[in-house]
TORKE-81592 format. One line per field, with one value per residue (C-alpha): x, y, z; residue in three letters. Coordinates in steps of 0.1 Angstrom, whole numbers, always signed. Example, Ala and Ser with C-alpha at 12.3 -4.5 7.8 and 13.67 -1.06 7.14 Angstrom:
TORKE-81592
px [+123:+137]
py [-45:-11]
pz [+78:+71]
aa [Ala:Ser]
END
This chain:
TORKE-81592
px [+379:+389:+416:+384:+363:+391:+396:+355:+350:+384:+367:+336:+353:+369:+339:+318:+352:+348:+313:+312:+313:+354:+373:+385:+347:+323:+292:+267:+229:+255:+274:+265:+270:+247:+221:+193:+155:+156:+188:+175:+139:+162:+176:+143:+133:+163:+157:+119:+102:+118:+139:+124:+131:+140:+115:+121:+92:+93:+83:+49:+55:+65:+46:+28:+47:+75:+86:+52:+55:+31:+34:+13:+33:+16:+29:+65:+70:+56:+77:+110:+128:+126:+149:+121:+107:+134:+143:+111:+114:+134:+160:+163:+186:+189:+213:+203:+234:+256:+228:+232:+196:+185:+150:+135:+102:+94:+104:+132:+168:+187:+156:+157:+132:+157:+167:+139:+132:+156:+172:+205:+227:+202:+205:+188:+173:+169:+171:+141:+157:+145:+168:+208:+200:+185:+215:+238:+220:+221:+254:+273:+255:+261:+293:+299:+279:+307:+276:+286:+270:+258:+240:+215:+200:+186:+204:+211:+250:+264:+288:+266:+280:+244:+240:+257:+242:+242:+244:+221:+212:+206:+183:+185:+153:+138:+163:+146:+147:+162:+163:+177:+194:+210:+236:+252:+284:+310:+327:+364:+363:+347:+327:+285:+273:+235:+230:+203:+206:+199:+190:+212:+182:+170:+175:+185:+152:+134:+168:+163:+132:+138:+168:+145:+118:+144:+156:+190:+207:+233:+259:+246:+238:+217:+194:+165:+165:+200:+205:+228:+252:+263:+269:+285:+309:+325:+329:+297:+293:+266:+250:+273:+302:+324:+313:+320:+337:+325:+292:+320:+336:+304:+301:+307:+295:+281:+270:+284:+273:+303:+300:+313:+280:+292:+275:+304:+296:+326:+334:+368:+369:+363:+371:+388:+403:+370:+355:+384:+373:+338:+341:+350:+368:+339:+306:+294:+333:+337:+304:+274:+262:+232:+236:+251:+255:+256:+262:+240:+251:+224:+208:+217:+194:+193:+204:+214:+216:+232:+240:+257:+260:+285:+290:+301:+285:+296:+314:+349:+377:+385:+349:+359:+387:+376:+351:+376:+402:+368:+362:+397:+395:+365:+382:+407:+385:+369:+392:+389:+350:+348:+371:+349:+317:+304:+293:+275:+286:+300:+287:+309:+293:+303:+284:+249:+255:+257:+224:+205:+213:+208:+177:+192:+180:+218:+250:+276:+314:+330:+320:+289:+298:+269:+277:+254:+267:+252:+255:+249:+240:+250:+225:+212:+237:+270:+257:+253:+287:+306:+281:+293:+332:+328:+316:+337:+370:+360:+343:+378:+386:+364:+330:+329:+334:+311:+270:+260:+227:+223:+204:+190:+203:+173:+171:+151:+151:+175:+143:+124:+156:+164:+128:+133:+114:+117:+95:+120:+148:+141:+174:+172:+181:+208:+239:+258:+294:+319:+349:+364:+394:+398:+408:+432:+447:+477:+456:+434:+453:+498:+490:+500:+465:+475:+481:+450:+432:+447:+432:+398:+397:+411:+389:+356:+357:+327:+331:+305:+322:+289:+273:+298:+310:+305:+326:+306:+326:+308:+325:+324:+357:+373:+374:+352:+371:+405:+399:+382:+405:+426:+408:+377:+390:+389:+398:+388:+408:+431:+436:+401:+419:+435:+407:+383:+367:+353:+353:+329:+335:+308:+319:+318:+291:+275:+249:+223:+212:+246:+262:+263:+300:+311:+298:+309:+345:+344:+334:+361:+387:+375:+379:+409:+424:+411:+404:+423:+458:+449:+436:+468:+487:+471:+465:+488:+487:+449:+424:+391:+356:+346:+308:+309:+345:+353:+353:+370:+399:+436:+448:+417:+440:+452:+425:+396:+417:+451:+478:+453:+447:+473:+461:+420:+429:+438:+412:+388:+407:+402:+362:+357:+380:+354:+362:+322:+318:+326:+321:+337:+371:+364:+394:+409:+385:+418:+421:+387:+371:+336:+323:+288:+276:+286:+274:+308:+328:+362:+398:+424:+449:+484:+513]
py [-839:-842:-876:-887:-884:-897:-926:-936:-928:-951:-979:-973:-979:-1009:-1023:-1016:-1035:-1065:-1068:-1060:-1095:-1108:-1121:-1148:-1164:-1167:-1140:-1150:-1131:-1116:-1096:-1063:-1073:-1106:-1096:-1074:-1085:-1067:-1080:-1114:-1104:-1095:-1129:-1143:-1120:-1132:-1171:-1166:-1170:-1202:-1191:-1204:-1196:-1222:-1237:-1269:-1294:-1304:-1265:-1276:-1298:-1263:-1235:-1214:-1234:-1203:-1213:-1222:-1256:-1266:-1300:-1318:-1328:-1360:-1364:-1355:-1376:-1404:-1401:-1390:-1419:-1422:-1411:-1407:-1383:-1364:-1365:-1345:-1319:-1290:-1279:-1319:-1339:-1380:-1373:-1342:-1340:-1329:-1295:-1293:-1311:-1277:-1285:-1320:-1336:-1351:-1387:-1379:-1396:-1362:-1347:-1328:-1300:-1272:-1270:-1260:-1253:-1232:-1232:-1234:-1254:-1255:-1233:-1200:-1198:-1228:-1225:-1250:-1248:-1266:-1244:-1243:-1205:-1207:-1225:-1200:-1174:-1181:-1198:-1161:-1145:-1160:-1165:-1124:-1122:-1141:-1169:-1204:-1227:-1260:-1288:-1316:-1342:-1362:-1354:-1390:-1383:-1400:-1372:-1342:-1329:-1316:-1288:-1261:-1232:-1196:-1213:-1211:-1243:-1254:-1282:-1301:-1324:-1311:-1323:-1355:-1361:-1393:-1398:-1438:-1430:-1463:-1450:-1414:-1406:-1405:-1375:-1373:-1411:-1425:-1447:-1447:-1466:-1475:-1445:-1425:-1389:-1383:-1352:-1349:-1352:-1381:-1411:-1446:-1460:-1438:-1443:-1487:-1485:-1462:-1485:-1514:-1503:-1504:-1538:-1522:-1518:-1494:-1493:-1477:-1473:-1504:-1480:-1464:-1437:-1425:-1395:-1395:-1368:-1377:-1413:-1409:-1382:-1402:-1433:-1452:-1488:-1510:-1545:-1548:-1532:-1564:-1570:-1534:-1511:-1479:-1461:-1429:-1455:-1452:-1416:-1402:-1364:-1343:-1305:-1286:-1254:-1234:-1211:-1179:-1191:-1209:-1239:-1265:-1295:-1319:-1352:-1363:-1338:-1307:-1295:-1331:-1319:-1310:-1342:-1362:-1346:-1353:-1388:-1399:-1364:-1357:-1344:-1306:-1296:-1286:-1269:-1283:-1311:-1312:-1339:-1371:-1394:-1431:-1457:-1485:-1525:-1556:-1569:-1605:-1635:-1644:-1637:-1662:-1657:-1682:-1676:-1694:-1682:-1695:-1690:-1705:-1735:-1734:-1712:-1732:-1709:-1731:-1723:-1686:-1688:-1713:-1684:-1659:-1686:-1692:-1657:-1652:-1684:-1668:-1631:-1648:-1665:-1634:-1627:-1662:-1657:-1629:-1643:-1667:-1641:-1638:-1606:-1600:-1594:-1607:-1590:-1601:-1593:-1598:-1596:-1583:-1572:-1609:-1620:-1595:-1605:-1642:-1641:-1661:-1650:-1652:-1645:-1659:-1659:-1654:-1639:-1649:-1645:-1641:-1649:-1634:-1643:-1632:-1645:-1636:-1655:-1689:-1720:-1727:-1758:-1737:-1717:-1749:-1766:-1729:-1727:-1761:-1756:-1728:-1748:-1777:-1756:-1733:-1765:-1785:-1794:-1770:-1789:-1796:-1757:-1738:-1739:-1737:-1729:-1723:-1705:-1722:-1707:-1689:-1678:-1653:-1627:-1593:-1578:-1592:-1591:-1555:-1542:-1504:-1500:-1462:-1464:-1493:-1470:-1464:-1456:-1421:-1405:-1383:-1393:-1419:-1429:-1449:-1459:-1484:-1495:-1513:-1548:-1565:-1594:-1583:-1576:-1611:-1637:-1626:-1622:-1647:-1660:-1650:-1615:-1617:-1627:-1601:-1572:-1590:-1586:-1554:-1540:-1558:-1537:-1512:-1482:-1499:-1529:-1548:-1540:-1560:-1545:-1552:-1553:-1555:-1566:-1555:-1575:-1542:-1545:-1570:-1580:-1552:-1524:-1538:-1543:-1511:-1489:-1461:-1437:-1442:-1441:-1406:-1392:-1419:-1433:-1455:-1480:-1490:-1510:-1530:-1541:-1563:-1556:-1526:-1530:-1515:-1507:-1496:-1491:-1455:-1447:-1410:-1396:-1382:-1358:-1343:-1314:-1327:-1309:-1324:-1364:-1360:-1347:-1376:-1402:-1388:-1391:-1430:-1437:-1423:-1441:-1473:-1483:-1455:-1471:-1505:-1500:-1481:-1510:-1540:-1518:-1488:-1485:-1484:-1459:-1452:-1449:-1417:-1420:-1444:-1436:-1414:-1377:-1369:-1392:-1374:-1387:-1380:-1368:-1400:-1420:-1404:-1388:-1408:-1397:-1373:-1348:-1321:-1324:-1318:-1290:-1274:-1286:-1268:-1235:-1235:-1240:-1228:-1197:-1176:-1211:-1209:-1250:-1266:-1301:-1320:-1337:-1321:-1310:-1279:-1281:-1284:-1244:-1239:-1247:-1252:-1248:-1266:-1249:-1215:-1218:-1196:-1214:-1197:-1196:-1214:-1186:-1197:-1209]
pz [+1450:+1414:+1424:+1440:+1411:+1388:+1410:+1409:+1369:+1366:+1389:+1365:+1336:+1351:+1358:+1324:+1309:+1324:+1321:+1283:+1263:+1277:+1244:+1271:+1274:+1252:+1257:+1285:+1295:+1322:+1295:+1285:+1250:+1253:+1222:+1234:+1232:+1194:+1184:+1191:+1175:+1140:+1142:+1147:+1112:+1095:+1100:+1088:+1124:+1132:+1167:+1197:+1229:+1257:+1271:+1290:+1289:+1323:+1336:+1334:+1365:+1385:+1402:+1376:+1345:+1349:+1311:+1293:+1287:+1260:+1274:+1304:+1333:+1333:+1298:+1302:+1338:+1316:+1289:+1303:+1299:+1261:+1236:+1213:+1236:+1241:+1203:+1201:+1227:+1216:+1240:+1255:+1259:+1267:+1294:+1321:+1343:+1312:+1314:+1350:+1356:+1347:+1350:+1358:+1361:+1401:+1402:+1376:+1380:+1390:+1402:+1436:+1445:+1457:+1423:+1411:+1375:+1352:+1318:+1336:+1313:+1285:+1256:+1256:+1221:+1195:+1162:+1147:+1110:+1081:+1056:+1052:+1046:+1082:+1098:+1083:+1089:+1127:+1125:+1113:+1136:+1166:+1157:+1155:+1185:+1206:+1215:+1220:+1191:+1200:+1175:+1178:+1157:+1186:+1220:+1224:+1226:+1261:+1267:+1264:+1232:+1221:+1243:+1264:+1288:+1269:+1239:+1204:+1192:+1160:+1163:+1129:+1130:+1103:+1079:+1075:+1035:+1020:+982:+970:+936:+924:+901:+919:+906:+931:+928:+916:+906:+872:+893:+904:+930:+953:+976:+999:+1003:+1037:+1054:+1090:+1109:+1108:+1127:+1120:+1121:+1091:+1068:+1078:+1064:+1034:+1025:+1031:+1012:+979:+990:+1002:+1039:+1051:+1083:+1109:+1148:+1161:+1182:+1163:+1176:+1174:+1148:+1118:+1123:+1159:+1150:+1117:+1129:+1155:+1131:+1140:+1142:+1140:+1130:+1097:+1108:+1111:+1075:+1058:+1082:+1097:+1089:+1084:+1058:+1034:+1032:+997:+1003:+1032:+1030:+1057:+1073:+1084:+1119:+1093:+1076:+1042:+1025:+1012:+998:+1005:+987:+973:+948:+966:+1003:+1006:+1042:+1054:+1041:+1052:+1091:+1090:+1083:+1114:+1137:+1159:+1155:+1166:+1156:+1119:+1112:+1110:+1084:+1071:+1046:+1040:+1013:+1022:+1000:+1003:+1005:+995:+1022:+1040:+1027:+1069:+1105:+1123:+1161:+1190:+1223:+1251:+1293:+1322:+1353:+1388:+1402:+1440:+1461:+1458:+1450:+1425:+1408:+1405:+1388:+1364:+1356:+1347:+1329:+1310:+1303:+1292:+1265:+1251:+1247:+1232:+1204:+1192:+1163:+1147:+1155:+1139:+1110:+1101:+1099:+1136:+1154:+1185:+1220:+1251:+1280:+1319:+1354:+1384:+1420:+1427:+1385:+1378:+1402:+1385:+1343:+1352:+1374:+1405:+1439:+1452:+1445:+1419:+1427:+1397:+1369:+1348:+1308:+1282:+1251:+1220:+1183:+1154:+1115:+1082:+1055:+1072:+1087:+1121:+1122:+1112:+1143:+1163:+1157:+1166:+1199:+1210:+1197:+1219:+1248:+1244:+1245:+1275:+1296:+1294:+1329:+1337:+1336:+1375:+1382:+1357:+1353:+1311:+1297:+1261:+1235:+1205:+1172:+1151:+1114:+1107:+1079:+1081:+1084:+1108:+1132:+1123:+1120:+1137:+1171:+1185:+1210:+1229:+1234:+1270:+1283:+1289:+1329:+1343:+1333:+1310:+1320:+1308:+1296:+1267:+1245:+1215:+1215:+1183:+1183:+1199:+1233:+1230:+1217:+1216:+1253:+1283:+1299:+1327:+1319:+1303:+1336:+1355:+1334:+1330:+1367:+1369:+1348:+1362:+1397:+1405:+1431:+1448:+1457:+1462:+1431:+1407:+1378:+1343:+1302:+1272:+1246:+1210:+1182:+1157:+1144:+1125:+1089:+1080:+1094:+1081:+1043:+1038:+1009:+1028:+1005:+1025:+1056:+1065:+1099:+1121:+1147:+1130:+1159:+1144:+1115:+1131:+1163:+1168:+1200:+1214:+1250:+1274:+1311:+1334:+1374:+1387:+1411:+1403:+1429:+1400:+1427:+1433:+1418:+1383:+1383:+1413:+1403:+1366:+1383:+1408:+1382:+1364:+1387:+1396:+1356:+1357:+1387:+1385:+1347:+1325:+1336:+1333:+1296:+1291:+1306:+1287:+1251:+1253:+1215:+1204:+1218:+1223:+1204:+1213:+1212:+1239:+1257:+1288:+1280:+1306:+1302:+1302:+1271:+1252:+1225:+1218:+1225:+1204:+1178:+1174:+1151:+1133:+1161:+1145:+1114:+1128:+1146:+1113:+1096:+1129:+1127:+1091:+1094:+1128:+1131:+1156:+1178:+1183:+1182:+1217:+1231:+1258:+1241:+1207:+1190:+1202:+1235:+1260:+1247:+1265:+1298:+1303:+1340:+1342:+1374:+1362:+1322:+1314:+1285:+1287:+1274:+1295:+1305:+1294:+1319]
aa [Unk:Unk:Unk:Unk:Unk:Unk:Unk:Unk:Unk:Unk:Unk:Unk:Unk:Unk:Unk:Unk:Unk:Unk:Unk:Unk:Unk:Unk:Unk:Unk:Unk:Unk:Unk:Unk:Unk:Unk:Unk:Unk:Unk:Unk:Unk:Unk:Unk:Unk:Unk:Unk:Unk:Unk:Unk:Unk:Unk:Unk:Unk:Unk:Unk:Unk:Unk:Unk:Unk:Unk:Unk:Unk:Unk:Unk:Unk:Unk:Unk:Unk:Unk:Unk:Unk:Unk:Unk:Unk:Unk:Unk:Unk:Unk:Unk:Unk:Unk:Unk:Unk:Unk:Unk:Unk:Unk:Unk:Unk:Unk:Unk:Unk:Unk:Unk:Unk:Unk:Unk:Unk:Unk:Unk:Unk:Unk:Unk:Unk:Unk:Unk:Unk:Unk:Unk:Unk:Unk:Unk:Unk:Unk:Unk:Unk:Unk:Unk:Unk:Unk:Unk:Unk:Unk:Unk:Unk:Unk:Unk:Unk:Unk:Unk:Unk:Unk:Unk:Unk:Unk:Unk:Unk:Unk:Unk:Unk:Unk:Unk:Unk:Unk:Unk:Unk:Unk:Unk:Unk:Unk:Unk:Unk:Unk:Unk:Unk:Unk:Unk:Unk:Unk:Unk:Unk:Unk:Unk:Unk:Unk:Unk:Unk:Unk:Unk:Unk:Unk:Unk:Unk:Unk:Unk:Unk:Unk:Unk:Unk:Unk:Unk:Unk:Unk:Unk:Unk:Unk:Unk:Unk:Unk:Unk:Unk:Unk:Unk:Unk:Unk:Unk:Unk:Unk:Unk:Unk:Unk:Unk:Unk:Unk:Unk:Unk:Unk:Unk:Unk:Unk:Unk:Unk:Unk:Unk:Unk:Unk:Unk:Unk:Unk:Unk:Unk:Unk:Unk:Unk:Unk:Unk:Unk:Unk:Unk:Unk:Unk:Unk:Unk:Unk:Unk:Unk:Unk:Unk:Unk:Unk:Unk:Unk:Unk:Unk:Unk:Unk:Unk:Unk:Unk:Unk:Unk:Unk:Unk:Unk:Unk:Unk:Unk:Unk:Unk:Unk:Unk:Unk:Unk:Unk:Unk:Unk:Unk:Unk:Unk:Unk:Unk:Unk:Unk:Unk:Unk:Unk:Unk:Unk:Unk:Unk:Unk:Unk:Unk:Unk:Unk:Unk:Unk:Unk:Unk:Unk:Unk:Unk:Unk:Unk:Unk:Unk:Unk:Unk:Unk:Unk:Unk:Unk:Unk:Unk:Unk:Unk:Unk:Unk:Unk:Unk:Unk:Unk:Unk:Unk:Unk:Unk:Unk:Unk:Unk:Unk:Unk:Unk:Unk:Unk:Unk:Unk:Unk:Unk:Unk:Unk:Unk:Unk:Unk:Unk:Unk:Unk:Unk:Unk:Unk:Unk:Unk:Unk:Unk:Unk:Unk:Unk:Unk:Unk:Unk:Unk:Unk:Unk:Unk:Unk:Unk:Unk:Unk:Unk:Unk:Unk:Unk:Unk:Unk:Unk:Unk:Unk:Unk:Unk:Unk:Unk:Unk:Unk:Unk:Unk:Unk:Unk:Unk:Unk:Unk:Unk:Unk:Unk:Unk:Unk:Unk:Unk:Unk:Unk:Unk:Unk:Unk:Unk:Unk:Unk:Unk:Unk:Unk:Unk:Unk:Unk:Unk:Unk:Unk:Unk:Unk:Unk:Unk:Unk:Unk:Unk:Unk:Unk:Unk:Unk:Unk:Unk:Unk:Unk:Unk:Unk:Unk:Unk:Unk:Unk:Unk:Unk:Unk:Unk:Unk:Unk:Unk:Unk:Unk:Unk:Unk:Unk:Unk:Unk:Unk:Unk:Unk:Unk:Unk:Unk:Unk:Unk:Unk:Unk:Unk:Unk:Unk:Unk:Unk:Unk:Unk:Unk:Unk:Unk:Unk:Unk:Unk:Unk:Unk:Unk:Unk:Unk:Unk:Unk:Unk:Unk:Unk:Unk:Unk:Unk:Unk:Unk:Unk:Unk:Unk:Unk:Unk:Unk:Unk:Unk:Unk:Unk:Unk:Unk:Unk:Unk:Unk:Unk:Unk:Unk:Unk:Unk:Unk:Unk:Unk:Unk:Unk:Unk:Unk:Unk:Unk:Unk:Unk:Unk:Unk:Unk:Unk:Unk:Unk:Unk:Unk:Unk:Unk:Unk:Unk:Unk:Unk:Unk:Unk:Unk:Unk:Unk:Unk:Unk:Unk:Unk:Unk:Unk:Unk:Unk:Unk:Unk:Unk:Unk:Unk:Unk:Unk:Unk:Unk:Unk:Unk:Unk:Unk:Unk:Unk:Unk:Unk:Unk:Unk:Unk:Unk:Unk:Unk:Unk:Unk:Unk:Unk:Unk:Unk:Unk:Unk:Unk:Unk:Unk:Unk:Unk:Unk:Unk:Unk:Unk:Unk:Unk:Unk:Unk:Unk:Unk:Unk:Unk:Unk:Unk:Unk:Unk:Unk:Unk:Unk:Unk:Unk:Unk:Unk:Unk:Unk:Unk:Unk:Unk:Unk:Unk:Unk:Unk:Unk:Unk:Unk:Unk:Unk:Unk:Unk:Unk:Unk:Unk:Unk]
END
């Protein structure tokens, strides 16, 4: 009798182990150690009343609004495809799948009523901070709690990096000051330049029109209603980026929130290898910035747009290749475009893709080109004689084989062309794939056309083989990127210096009402087997920009991070020792696995 009550207080003990908080995962609302309903009420004291608890907005659309949504249904179904929207909404994201379509409005992309409404792979408390003392507050205690930490300015992130199940989020929106000084003292130098102080939270849209409002411009994310910290922390390009570099490139300080709870204020003169990562190593990694410093630039006297379309005339086999030899000429002017000034983008589609962007009620064979420049500071003429240079050069001995139609170049101020709109951001739904490289000259021009032709249409497949697939090409790079001083470089991916084009795949086929592991694995594995190795093929030596790249990608490393991976994981032990930030590719992540149907981030067990 004793061995048999041995043997059950031993099983006991066995079990109240393993479900005490495992130093292998991070705590869950299934650990005994997960905070108790006080321990979260003395957080909630310490923060001054500003912890909410997860409520997602679409509960009101369920049985008895299980969560108390204080929004209509009506209201959310409506809404649910703006970023603005989901900006707004505490624990929401752009992107459901990446928190497991935890809980959906009806009529939803993702949404299927068996899954009914939960917070699933949303966090379970939010921290709605409009203090640093607030953020660290929370930041030190979570991090001592063993709780996952998880930070958004907008939730517009394309990978899911602004949210995580069992997590506490610090939601940053608050942090929506901007000051213009014109003459702030760079730190460490003896110089002063133009700058706005900008708290994290806001988005691109309210710092346009501060900078505006003082006759001034910075580099930042074309969509309105994209959030500072996301964007700049990932390197961030925009409208001006082939004229100055990097949004990343014009930070001269940021204030950084550490997960052991510190305030550092990094610049060149003080926590250089913290500012050196924030400028470009990923965002949600480090700690958590709460403000920038941007430097400002004048604003152009014009903008100058142009834009020229092709595509196959007949069915001849003759006519589709023509197509692609065209679209391989016009690839392989980008860099002398983009020398002389020129921006914009080159978007390829192929199939039912290329019936839908150019309005024809059958198909194309081929593939249909559409060709969007931009200029600054030039004339409608200069915009002209490149738009027919362009035409001339891909039409010769090609006129019988391709159809043209052509867009009249327009001047208009920077203004009227740039003027922020957040309410047209309407891209929001389940789930955001892709993947991308970046393109020098090495990969457009040193290349046989032939070779070049053969990754076009390697790269221009879908999963779906009727749909058609499709490559943007954004002219970001360039002269901009190239000439800016090492100094300001920080951490992003050098391959950046040195390209021109960043360039956009779209193909995989993911079933939004699937298993949002399952179709983010499967999309995964199509990347991987089908676009991954030809990128590696035609650019082995560049990479990736990882706010619009695949996460999921096996060489991540190198793609996202480059040569500087080694040194930002030092720089994230250094800051994040309780390893409390996590995102999908983020530096030290491979050390971690995140299940998305189970919530449980934990340690990957050695060999």
């Amino acid at each position: 009798m004793q061995r048999l009550w041995r043997g059950l207080y031993l099983a006991w003990l066995a079990f109240a182990t393993t479900s005490l908080a495992s130093p292998e995962c991070k705590v869950s609302p299934y650990d005994s150690a997960w905070p108790s309903v006080e321990e979260w009420a003395s957080l909630n004291q310490s923060v001054h009343g500003c912890l909410l608890k997860t409520s997602p907005v679409a509960s009101s659309c369920y049985a008895g609004d299980p969560f108390n949504s204080p929004h209509n249904c009506s209201s959310v179904k409506q809404h649910w495809s703006s970023a603005a929207y989901h900006a707004s909404w505490p624990e929401s994201i752009d992107y459901s799948m990446f928190a497991n379509n935890s809980c959906l409005p009806p009529g939803a992309d993702g949404y299927s009523a068996e899954r009914g409404c939960r917070v699933g792979g949303l966090p379970q408390y939010i921290v709605n901070a409009t203090t640093e003392n607030q953020i660290a507050n929370a930041m030190a205690w979570a991090s001592r709690k063993g709780i996952r930490i998880v930070v958004k300015g907008t939730g517009h992130d394309l990978s899911g990096r602004s949210t995580g199940a069992y997590s506490l989020l610090i939601w940053t929106h608050n942090l929506n000051h901007i000051e213009h000084r014109p003459t702030w003292h760079i730190p460490g130098t003896q110089n002063s330049t133009d700058v706005l102080i900008c708290g994290s939270g806001n988005n691109w849209g309210r710092v346009y029109t501060v900078a505006h409002n003082h006759k001034r411009t910075v580099v930042g994310g074309e969509d309105a209603t994209v959030g500072l910290g996301g964007l700049i922390q990932n390197g961030g390009h925009g409208l001006l980026s082939s004229h100055y570099g990097l949004a990343s490139d014009h930070v001269l300080q940021v204030t950084v929130v550490t997960t052991d709870g510190r305030r550092l204020v990094a610049n060149y003169a003080q926590n250089k290898d913290l500012f050196w990562a924030v400028r470009g190593g990923g965002g949600g990694q480090y700690g958590i910035v709460t403000e920038f410093v941007l430097r400002t630039h004048p604003v152009p006297s014009s903008v100058v747009t142009g834009g020229l379309t092709f595509y196959s005339c007949n069915s001849l086999d003759a006519s589709e290749q023509a197509s692609f030899a065209a679209l391989a000429d016009v690839a392989a002017l980008v860099p002398e475009l983009m020398d002389t000034g020129l921006t914009g983008t080159i978007t390829a589609v192929t199939k039912e893709k290329a019936t839908g962007f150019l309005g024809l009620d059958k198909p194309v064979p081929g593939v249909a080109v559409m060709l969007n420049l931009i200029s600054f500071n030039q004339t409608t003429t200069s915009m002209n004689t490149t738009l027919h240079r362009i035409r001339s050069q891909i039409a010769n001995g090609r006129e019988k084989y391709l159809n043209f139609t052509w867009q009249e170049p327009l001047a208009q101020t920077y203004w009227s062309f740039t003027k922020p709109e957040l309410m047209a951001s309407n891209s929001a739904g389940a789930v955001s794939m892709m993947s991308s490289r970046l393109m020098g000259r090495r990969e457009l021009v040193d290349i046989a056309q032939a070779d070049l032709i053969t990754y076009l249409r390697q790269v221009l497949i879908s999963q779906n083989p009727a749909s058609g697939g499709m490559l943007l090409f954004g002219l970001q790079g360039g002269p901009g990127s190239a000439r800016v001083p090492i100094e300001q470089r920080g951490s992003v991916l050098p391959a950046w210096r040195s390209a021109y084009a960043h360039v956009m795949a779209y193909g995989a086929s993911i079933n939004a009402t699937g298993d949002p592991r399952d179709e983010l694995e499967k999309a995964a594995a199509w990347y991987e087997a089908n676009i991954e190795n030809v990128w590696r093929k035609w650019a082995p030596d560049t990479g990736s920009y990882m706010n619009e790249g695949n996460a999921f990608s096996r060489d991540w490393k190198k793609d996202f991070y480059g040569d500087n991976y080694d040194a930002l994981l030092a720089v994230k032990r250094k800051y994040d020792p309780s390893e409390s930030l996590f995102v999908w590719s983020g530096v030290g992540s491979d050390l971690w696995r995140y299940d998305l149907r189970s919530g449980l981030l934990c340690r990957v067990k050695g060999p």
